[in-house]
N, C-alpha and C positions, 0 to 999 in steps of 0.2 A: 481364890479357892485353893486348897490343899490337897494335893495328889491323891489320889486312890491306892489305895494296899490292895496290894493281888494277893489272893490265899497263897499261903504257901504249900498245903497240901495240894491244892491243885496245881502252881508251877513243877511241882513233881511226878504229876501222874501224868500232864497233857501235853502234847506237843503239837502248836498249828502249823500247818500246811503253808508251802505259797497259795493256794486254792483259795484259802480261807478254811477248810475245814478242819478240823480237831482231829488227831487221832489219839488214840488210849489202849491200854493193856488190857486181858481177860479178867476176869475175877476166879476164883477159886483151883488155884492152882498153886496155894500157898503150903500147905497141909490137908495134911489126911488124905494122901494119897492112893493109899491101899487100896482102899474101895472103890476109887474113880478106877474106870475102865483104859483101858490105852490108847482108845480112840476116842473119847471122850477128850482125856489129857494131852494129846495129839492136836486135837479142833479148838483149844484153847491155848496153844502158842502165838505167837504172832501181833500183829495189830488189828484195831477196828477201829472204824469212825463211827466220832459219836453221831446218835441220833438227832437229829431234827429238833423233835420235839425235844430232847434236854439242848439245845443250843444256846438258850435264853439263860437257864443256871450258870453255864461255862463261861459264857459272854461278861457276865457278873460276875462270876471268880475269877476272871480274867481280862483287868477293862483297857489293858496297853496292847493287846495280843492281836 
């Protein structure tokens, strides 16, 4: 059988854990700033882990991780 391709948009956005878990960056923090609030653009720095319920998609863009 023939290796599996890991997206490569996703080897850019996700980084696994020793855990096992995923983490991932905020979304909309790219533009159009002005009108986001400063606390708002504050609570979207940092990391998250991915959810649960998308682990099944990530696992699949991700099948050596």
């Amino acid at each position: 059988m023939p290796k599996m391709k890991t997206k490569s948009g996703a080897k850019k956005r996700l980084r696994v854990r020793g855990s096992g878990s995923v983490k991932r960056s905020h979304a909309f923090l790219r533009h159009i700033l002005t009108k986001k609030s400063t606390k708002r653009k504050r609570n979207l720095r940092g990391m998250e882990t991915v959810h649960e319920s998308n682990m099944g998609h990530v696992r699949a863009m991700l099948p050596y991780a």
